[in-house]
LOSEMI-892749 format. One record per residue: residue in one letter; x, y, z of N, C-alpha, C in turn. Coordinates in steps of 0.05 Angstrom, whole numbers, padded with zeros to 5 digits, always signed. Layout:
! LOSEMI-892749
AXYZXYZXYZ/...
***
This chain:
! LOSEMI-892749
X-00659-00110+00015-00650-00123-00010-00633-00147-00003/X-00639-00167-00015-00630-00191-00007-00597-00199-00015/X-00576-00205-00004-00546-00204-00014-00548-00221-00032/X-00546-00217-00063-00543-00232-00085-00509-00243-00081/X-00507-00266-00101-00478-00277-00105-00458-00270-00121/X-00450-00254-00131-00436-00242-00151-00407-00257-00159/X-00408-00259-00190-00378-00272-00200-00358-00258-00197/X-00344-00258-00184-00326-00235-00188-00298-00247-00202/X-00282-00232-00227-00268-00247-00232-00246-00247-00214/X-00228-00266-00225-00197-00284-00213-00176-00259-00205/X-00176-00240-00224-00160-00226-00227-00167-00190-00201/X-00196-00192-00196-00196-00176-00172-00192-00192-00142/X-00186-00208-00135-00191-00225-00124-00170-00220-00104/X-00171-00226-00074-00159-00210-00049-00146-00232-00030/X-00123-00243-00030-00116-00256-00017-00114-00244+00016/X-00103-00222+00018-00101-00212+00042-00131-00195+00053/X-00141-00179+00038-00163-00160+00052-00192-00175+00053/X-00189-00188+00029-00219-00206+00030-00221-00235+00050/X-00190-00233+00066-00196-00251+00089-00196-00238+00113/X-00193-00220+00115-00205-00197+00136-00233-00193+00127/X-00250-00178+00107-00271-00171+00105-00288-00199+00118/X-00284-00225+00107-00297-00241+00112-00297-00249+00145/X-00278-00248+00158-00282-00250+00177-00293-00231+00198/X-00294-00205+00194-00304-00188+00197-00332-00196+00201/X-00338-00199+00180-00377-00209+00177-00377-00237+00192/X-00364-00252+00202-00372-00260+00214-00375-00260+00248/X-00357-00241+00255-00355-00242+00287-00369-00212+00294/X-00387-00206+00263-00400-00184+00275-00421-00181+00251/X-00434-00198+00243-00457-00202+00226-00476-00178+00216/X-00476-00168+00247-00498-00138+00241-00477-00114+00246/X-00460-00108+00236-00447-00095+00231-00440-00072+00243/X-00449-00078+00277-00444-00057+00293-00421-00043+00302/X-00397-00060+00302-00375-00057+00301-00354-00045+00284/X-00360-00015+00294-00339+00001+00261-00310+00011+00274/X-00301-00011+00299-00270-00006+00305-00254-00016+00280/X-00236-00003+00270-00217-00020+00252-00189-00046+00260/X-00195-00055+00237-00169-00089+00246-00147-00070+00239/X-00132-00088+00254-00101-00078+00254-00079-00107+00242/X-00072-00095+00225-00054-00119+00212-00028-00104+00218/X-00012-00125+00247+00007-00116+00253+00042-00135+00245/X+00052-00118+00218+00074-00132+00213+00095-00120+00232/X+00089-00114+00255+00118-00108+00270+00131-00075+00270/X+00146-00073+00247+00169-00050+00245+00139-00028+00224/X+00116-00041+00223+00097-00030+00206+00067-00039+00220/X+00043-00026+00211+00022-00028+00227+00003-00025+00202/X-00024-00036+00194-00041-00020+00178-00071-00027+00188/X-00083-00006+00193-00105+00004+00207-00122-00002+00178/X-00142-00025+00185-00163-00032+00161-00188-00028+00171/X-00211-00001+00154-00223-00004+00169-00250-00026+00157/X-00273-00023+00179-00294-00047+00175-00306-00052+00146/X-00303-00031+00136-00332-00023+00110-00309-00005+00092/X-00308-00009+00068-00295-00003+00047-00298-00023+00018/X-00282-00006+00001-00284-00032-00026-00312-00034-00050/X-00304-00060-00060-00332-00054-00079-00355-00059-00058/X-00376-00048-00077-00401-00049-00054-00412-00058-00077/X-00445-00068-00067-00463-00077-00079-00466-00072-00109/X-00471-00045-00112-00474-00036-00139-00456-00050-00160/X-00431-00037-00152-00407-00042-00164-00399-00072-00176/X-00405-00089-00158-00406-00124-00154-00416-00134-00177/X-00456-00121-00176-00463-00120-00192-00457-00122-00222/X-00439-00090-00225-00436-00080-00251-00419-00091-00268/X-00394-00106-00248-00368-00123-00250-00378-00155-00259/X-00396-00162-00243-00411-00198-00251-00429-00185-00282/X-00443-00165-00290-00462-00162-00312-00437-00157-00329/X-00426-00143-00334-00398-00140-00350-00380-00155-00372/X-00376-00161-00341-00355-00199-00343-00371-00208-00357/X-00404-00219-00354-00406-00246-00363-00425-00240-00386/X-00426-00211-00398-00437-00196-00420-00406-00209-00446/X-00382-00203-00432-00356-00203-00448-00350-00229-00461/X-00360-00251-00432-00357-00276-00443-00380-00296-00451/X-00396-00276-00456-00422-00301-00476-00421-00287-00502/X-00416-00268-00505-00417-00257-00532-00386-00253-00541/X-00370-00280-00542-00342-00264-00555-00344-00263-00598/X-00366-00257-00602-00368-00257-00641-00385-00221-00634/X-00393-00208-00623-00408-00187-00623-00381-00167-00612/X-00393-00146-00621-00382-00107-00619-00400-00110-00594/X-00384-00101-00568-00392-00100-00544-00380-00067-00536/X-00402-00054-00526-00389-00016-00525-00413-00012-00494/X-00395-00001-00482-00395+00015-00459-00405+00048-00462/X-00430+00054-00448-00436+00077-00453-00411+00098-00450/X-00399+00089-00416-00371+00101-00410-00364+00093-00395/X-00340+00104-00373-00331+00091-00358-00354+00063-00343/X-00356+00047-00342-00372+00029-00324-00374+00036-00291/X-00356+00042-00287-00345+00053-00250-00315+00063-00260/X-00312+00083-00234-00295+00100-00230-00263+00081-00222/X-00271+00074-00239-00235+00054-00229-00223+00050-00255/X-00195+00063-00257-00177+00055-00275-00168+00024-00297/X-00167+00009-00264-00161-00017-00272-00181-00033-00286/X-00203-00028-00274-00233-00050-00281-00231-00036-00311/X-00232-00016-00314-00246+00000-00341-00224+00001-00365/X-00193-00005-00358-00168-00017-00380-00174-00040-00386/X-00183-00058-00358-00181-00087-00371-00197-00094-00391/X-00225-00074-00387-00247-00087-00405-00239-00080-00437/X-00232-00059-00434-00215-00038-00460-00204-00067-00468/X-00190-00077-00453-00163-00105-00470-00178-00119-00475/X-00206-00129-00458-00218-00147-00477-00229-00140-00492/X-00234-00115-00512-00240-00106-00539-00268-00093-00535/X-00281-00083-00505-00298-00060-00503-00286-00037-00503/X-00302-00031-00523-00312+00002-00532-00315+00024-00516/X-00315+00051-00507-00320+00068-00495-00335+00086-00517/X-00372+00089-00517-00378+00107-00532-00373+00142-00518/X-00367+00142-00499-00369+00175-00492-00352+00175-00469/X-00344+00198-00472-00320+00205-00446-00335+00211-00418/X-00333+00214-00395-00343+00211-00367-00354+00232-00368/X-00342+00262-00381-00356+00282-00384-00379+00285-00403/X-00379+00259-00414-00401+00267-00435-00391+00267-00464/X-00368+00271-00473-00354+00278-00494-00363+00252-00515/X-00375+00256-00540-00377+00234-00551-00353+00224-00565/X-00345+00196-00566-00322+00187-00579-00331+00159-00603/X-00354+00154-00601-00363+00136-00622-00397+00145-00622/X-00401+00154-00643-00433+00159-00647-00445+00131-00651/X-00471+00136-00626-00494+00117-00627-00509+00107-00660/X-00502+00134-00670-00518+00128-00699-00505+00106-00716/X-00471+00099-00710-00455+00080-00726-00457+00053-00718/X-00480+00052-00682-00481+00023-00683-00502+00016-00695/X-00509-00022-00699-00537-00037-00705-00544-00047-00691/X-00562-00061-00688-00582-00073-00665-00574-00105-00666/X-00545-00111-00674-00525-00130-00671-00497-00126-00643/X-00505-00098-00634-00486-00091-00620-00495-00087-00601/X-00475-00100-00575-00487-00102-00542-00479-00070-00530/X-00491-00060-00526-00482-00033-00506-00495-00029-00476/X-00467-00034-00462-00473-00038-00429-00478-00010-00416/X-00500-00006-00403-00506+00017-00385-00479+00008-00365/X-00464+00031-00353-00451+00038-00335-00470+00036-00300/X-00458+00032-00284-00458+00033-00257-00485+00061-00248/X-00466+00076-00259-00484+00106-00266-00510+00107-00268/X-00523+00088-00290-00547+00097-00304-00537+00117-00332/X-00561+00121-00347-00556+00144-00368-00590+00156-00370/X-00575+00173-00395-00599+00189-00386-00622+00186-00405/X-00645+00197-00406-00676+00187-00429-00666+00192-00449/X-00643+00218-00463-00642+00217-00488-00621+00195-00501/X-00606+00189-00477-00588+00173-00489-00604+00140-00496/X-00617+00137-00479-00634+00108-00478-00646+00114-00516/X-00671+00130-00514-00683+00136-00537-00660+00137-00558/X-00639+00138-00557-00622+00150-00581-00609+00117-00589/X-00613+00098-00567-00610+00069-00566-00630+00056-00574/X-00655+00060-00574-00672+00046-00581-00686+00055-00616/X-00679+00081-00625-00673+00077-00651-00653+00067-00670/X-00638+00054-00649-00616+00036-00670-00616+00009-00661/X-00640+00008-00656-00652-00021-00652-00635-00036-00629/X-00627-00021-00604-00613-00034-00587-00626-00030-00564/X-00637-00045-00547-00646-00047-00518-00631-00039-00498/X-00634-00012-00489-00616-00013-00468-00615-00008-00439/X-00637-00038-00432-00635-00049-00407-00630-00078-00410/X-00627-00085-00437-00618-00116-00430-00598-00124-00416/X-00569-00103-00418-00541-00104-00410-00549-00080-00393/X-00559-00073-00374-00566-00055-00359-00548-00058-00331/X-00528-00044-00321-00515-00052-00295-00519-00023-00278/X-00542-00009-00283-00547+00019-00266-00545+00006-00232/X-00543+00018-00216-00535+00007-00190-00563+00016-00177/X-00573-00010-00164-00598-00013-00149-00605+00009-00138/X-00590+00025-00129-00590+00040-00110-00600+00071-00120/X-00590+00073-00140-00587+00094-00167-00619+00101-00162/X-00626+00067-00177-00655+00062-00184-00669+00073-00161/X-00662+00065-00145-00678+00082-00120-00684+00101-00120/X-00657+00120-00118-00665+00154-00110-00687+00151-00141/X-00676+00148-00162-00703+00150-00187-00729+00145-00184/X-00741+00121-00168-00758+00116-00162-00781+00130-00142/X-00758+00145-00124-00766+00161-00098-00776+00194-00109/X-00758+00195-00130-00767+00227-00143-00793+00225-00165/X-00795+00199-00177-00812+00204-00199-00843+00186-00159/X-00845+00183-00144-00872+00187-00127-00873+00215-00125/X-00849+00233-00113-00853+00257-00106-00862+00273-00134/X-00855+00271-00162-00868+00284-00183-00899+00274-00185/X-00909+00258-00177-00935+00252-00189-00948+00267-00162/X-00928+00268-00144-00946+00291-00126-00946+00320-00127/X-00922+00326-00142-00926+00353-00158-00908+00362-00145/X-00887+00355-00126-00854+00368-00112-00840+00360-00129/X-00823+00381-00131-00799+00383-00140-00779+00369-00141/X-00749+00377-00142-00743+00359-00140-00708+00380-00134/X-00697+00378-00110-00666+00393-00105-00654+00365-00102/X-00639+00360-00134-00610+00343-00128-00588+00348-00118/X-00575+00334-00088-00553+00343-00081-00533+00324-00104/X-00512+00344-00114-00490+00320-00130-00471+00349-00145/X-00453+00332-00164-00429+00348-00175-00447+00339-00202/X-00451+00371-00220-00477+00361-00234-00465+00353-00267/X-00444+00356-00265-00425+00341-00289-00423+00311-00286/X-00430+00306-00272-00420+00282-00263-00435+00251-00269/X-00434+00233-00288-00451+00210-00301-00481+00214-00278/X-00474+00207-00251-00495+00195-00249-00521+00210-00239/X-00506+00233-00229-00534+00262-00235-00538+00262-00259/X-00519+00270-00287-00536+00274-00302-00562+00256-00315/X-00558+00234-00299-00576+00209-00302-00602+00218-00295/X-00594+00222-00264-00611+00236-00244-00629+00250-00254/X-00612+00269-00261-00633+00290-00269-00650+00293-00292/X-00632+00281-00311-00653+00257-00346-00676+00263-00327/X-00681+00227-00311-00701+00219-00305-00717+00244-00287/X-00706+00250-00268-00719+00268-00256-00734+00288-00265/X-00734+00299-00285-00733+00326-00305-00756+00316-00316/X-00769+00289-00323-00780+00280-00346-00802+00285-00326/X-00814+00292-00301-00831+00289-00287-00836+00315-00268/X-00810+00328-00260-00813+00353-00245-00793+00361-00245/X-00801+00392-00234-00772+00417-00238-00754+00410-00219/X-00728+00412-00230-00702+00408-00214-00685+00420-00222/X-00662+00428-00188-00648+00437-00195-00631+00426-00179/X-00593+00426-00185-00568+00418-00166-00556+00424-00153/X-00542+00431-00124-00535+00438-00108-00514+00424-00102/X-00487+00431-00104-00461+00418-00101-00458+00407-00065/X-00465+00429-00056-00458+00425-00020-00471+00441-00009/X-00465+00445+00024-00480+00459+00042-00483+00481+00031/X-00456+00501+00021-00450+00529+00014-00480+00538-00007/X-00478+00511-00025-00496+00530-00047-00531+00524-00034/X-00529+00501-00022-00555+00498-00014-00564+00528+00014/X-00552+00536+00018-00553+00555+00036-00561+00584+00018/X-00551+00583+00000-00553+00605-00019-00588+00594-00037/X-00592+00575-00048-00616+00571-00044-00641+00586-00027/X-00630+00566-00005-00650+00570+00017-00653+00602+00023/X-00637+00619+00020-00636+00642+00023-00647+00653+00006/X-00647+00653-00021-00671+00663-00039-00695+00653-00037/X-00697+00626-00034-00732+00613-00021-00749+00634+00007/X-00723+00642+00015-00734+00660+00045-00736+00690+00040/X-00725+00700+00021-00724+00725+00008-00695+00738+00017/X-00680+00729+00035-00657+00740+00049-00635+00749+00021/X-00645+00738-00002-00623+00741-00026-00646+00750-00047/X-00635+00766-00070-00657+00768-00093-00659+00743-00103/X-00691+00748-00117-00687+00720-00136-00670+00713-00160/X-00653+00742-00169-00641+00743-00194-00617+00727-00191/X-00610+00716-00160-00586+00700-00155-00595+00677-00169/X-00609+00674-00165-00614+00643-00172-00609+00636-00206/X-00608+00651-00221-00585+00643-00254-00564+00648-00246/X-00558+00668-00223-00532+00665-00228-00514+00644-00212/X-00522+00635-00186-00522+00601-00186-00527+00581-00198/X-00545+00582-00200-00564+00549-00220-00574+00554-00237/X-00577+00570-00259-00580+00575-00283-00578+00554-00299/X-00551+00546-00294-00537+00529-00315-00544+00501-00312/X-00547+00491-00286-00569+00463-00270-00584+00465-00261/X-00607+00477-00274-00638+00476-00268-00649+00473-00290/X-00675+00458-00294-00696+00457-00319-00702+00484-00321/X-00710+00484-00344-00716+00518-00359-00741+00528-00339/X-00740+00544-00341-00762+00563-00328-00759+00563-00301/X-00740+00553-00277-00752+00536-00262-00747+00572-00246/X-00771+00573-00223-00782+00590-00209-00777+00588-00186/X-00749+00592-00163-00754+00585-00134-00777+00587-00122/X-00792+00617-00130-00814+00622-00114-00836+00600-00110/X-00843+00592-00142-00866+00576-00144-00856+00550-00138/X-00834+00534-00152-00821+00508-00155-00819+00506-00125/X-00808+00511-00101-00802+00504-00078-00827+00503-00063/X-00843+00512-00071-00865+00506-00049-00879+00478-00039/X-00869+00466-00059-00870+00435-00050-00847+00416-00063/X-00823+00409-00051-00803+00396-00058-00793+00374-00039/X-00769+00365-00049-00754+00341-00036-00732+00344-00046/X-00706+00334-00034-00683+00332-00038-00671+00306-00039/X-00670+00293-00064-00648+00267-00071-00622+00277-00071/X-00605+00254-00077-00570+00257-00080-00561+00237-00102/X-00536+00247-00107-00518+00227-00120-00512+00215-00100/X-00510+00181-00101-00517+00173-00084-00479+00162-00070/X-00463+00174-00086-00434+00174-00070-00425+00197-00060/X-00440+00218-00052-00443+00240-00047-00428+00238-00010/X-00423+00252+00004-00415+00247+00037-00448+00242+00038/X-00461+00225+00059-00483+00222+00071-00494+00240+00089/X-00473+00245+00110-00471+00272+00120-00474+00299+00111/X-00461+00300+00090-00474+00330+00071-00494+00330+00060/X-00503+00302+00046-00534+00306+00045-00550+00312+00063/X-00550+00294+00083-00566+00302+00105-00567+00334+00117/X-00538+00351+00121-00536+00382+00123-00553+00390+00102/X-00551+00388+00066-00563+00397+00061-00594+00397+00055/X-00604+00377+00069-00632+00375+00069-00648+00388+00091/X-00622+00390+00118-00635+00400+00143-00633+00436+00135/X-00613+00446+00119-00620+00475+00106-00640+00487+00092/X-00643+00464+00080-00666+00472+00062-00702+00463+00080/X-00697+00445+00090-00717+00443+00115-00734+00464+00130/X-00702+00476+00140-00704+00507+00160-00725+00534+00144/X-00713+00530+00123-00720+00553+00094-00745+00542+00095/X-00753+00520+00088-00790+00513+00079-00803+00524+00103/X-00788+00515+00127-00807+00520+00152-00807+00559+00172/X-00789+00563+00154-00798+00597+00160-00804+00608+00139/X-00809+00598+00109-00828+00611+00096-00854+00604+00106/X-00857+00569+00101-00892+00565+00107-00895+00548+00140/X-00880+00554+00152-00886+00555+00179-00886+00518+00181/X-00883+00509+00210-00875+00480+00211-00899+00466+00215/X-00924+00470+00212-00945+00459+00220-00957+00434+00196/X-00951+00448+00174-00956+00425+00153-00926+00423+00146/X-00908+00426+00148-00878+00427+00140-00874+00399+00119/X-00888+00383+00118-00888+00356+00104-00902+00361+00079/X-00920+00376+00074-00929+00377+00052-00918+00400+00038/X-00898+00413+00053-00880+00431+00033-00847+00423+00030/X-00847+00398+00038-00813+00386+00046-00819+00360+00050/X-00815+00342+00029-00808+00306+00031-00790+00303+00053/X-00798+00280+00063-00782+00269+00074-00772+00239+00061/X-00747+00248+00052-00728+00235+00030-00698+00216+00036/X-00705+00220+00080-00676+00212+00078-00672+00166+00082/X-00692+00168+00066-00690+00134+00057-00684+00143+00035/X-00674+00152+00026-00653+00147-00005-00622+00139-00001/X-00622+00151+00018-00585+00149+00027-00582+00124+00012/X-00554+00117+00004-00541+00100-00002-00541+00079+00027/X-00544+00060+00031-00531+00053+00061-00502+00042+00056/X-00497+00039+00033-00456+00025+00023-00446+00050+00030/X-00455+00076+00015-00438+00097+00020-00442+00101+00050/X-00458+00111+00063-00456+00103+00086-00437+00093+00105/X-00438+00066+00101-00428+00052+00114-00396+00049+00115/X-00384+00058+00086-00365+00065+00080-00355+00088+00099/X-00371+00107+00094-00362+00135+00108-00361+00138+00146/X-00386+00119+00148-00385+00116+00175-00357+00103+00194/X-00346+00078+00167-00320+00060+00180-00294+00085+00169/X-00292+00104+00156-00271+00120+00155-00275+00139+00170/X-00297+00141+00185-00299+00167+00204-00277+00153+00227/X-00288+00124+00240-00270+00104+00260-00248+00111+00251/X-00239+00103+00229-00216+00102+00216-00196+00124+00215/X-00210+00147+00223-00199+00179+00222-00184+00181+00259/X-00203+00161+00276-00194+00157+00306-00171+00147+00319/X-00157+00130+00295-00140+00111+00305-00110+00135+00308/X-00087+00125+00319-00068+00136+00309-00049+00137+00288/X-00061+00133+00277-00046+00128+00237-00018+00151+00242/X+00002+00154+00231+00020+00171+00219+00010+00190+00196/X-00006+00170+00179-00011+00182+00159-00033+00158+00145/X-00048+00168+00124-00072+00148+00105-00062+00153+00083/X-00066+00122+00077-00067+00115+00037-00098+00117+00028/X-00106+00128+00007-00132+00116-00003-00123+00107-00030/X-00137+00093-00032-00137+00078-00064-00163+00074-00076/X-00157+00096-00110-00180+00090-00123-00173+00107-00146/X-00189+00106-00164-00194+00130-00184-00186+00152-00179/X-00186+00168-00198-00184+00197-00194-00207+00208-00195/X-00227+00201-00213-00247+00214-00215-00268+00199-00206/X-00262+00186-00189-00287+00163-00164-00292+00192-00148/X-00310+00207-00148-00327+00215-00122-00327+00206-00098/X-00340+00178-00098-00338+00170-00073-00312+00164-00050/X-00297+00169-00070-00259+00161-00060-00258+00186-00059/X-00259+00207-00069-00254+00230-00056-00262+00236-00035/X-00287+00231-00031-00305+00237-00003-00280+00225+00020/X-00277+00199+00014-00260+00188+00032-00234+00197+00044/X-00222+00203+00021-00190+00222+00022-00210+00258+00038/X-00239+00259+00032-00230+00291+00047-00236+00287+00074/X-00245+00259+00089-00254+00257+00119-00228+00249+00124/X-00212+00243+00111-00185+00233+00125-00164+00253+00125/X-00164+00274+00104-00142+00290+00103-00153+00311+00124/X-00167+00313+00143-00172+00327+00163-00163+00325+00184/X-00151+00302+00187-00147+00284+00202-00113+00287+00200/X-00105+00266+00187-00070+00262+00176-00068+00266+00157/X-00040+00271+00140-00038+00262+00116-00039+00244+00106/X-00053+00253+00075-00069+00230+00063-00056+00231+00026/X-00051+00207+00027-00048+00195-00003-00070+00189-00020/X-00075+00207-00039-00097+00185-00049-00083+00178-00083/X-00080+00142-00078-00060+00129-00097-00080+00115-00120/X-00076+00115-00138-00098+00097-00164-00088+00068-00163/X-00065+00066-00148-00046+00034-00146-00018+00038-00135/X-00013+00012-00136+00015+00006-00123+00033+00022-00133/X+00028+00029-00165+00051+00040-00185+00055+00065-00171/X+00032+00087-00162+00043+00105-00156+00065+00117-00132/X+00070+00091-00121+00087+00088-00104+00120+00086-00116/X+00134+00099-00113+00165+00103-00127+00182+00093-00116/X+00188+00094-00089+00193+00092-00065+00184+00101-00034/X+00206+00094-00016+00205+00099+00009+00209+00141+00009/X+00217+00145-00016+00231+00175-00014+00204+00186-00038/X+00188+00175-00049+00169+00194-00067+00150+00179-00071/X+00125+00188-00076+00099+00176-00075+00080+00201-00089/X+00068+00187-00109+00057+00209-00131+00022+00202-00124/X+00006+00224-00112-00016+00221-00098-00032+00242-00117/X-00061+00244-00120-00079+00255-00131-00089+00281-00106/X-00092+00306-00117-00099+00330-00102-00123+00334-00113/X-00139+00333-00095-00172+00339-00115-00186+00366-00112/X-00169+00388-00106-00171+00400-00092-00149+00422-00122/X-00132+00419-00129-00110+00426-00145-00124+00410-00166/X-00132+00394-00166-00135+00370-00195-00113+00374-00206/X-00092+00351-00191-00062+00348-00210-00051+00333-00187/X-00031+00314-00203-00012+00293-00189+00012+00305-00180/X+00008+00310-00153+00025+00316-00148+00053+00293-00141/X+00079+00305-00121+00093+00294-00113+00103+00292-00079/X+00102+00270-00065+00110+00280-00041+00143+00265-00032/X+00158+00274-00021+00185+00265-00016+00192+00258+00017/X+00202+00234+00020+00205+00224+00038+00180+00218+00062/X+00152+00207+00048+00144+00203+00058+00129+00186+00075/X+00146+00165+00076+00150+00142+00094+00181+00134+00109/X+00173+00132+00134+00198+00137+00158+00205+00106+00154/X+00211+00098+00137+00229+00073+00139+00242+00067+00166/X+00263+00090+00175+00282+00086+00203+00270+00094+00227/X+00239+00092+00237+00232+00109+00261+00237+00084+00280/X+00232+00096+00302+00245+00071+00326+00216+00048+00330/X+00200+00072+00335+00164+00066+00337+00152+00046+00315/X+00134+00034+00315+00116+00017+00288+00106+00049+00275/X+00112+00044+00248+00093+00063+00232+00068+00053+00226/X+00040+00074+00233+00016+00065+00234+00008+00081+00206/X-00008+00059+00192-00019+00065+00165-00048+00056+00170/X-00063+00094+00161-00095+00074+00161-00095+00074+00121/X-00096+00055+00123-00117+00046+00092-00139+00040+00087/X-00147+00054+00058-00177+00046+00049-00176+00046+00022/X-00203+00050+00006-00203+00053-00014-00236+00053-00022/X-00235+00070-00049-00261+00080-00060-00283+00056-00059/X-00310+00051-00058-00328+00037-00076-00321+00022-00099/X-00306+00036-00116-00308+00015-00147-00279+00009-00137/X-00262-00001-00125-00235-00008-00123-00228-00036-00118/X-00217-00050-00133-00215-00074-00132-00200-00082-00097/X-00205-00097-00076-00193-00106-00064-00166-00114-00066/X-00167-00131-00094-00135-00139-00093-00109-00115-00090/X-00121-00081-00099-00103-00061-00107-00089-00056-00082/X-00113-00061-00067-00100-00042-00030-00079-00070-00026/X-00082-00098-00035-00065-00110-00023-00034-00111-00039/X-00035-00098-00056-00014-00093-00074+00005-00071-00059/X-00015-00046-00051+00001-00023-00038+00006-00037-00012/X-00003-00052+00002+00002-00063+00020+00028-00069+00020/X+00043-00090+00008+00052-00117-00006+00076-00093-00012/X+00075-00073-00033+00095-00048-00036+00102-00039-00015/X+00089-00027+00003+00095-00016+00022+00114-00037+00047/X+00097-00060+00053+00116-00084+00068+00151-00081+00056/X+00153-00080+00038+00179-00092+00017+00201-00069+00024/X+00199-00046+00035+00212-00032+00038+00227-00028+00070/X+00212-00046+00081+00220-00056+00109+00232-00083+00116/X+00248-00083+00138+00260-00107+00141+00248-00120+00159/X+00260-00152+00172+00243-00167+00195+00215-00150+00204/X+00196-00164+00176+00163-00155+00180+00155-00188+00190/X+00129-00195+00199+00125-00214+00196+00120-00223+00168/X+00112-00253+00171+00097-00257+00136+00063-00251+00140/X+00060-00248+00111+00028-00243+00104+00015-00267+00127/X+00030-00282+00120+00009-00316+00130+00007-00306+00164/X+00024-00305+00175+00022-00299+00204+00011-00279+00212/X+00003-00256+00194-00023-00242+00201-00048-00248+00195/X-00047-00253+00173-00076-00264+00160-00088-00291+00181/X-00065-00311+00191-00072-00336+00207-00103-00336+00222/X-00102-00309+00240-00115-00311+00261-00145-00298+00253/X-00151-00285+00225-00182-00283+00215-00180-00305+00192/X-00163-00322+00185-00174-00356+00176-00183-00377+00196/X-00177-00369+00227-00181-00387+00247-00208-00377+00253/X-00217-00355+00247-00242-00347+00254-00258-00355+00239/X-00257-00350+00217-00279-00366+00190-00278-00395+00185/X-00261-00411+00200-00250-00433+00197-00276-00449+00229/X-00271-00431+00247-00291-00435+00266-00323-00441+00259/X-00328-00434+00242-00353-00431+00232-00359-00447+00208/X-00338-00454+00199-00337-00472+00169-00351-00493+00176/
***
């Protein structure tokens, strides 16, 4: 896919990290290089790694948005829901007088039936699902004109509805509450039987009733609740494939496809193993990916401890905060604000789902540089990490300046200008 140009507005806009990213791409074009930069202010350190931030999709959804907001300022402009998993992007639009028809869970908060086919309604990042489209197109509204589903989305969609016309199934890996499975599975559903699988654990429990090692009566009491009606391990698996949400770890997709793999090939043996098991792993996201691949580096360095920054309910920023909290302790901050001080810092537990509190957790007085790795989700504006950045600097004395770190990746892009 060819790198489109995307508007991005003024107000996400990165004085410090987007002159790293850019230089980045240039002294390593093909992107082999997933050591992380080190922006060293001295009495402080921060470990940046290669691949983070908005990605393609997101870019996307942020340029269709924006410039949805500003050609139509006389129209009712409404948002299926969140657009992307970011606080900030999804207040601001709120201030410029978009609508939120439905809560992230689904929850309706403005019925489709009260708009007219005078009113713009933007598909989310996500996608949505056939009934919601249909439930748009009897109120005389198009809804792919303002369409910002993420390329990528379209993909895994595209990849399940070949495997339905061949008559496989369809095992979504994803968190099945979640916008852009239930998208998934809309489309998916409209063509072949499917069912969801959170992670390795439940895909294992699957595969175990596909092999007989478990009754089949497990299977409502697992996936009952995320599977199309009727759906039959016995019969339904005999010819399937496994898509993802596509901010899912890459890595756990891939585990859970090689489980379910194992399961096809000691029921119907490995000789045709392809015509009872797609091979599906060109769906991957390559942003998520690539993301996860530069926080795995990023997990190597010697950090003290990681910030992430993003949403609470970004998926993909979770993924990030759980390869890192394996590692050190890990913050995962929605912005600068949640920073109080040097003595408390109010971080997201996804794990607890609740904000917690942590105390004294930056060594202001150590003799050593304190090493910080930072990152942040997919939908996360650049400018945020340079904010916690910028907070975090302020609490230290004789740092360098921004300019004298930043100097030496402007001399690089400057090389090439």
């Amino acid at each position: 896919m060819a790198r489109k140009k995307f508007d991005i507005p003024e107000i996400y806009q990165s004085p410090i990290i987007q002159k790293v990213k850019d230089a980045n791409k240039v002294v390593d074009p093909t992107k082999k290089d997933l050591e992380p930069s080190v922006l060293d202010f001295g009495p402080i350190r921060f470990y940046v790694p290669r691949h983070f931030g908005f990605c393609y999709g997101v870019e996307n959804a942020i340029d269709i948005a924006y410039k949805t907001v500003q050609e139509n300022p006389d129209k009712d402009i409404y948002l299926l829901s969140e657009m992307i998993h970011n606080p900030t992007v999804n207040e601001d639009l709120q201030a410029r007088g978009v609508k939120f028809l439905f809560e992230t869970d689904g929850t309706e908060l403005i019925p489709i039936e009260t708009l007219d086919e005078d009113d713009i309604v933007i598909v989310p990042a996500f996608g949505t699902t056939l009934k919601i489209q249909e439930k748009l197109k009897e109120q005389g509204i198009d809804p792919y004109e303002y369409n910002t589903t993420c390329p990528f989305v379209e993909k895994v969609w595209r990849r399940g509805k070949q495997l339905g016309k061949k008559g496989y199934s369809l095992v979504i890996h994803g968190k099945h509450r979640h916008e852009e499975t239930r998208a998934t599975f809309s489309h998916s559903a409209n063509h072949s039987e499917c069912v969801v699988v959170l992670n390795p654990e439940e895909a294992q429990i699957l595969a175990d009733i596909l092999t007989g090692d478990r009754p089949k009566s497990d299977f409502e009491e697992y996936f009952g609740h995320k599977s199309t009606d009727g759906f039959d391990p016995h019969e339904v698996l005999k010819h399937f494939g496994v898509i993802n949400q596509t901010t899912m770890l890459a890595t756990e997709t891939e585990e859970v496809m090689q489980i379910l793999k194992e399961a096809a090939i000691e029921k119907y043996g490995e000789a045709d193993i392809l015509d009872h098991f797609a091979d599906t792993s060109d769906t991957l996201c390559y942003a998520t990916n690539e993301n996860q691949s530069a926080t795995l580096a990023l997990a190597e360095t010697d950090a003290d401890f990681s910030i992430v920054v993003g949403g609470y309910n970004s998926s993909n920023t979770m993924h990030l905060v759980e390869i890192l909290e394996d590692v050190f302790p890990t913050y995962h901050v929605r912005d600068a604000e949640e920073i109080d001080s040097p003595s408390e810092i109010k971080h997201f537990n996804q794990w607890d789902k609740e904000i917690k509190q942590t105390a004294d957790w930056l060594p202001t007085d150590k003799e050593e540089p304190v090493n910080i790795a930072i990152t942040s989700g997919a939908s996360c504006p650049d400018v945020l990490v340079d904010e916690v950045i910028l907070k975090i600097l302020s609490y230290f004395d004789d740092t360098r300046s921004v300019e004298e770190i930043i100097k030496p990746f402007e001399e690089q892009l400057d090389e090439v200008a």
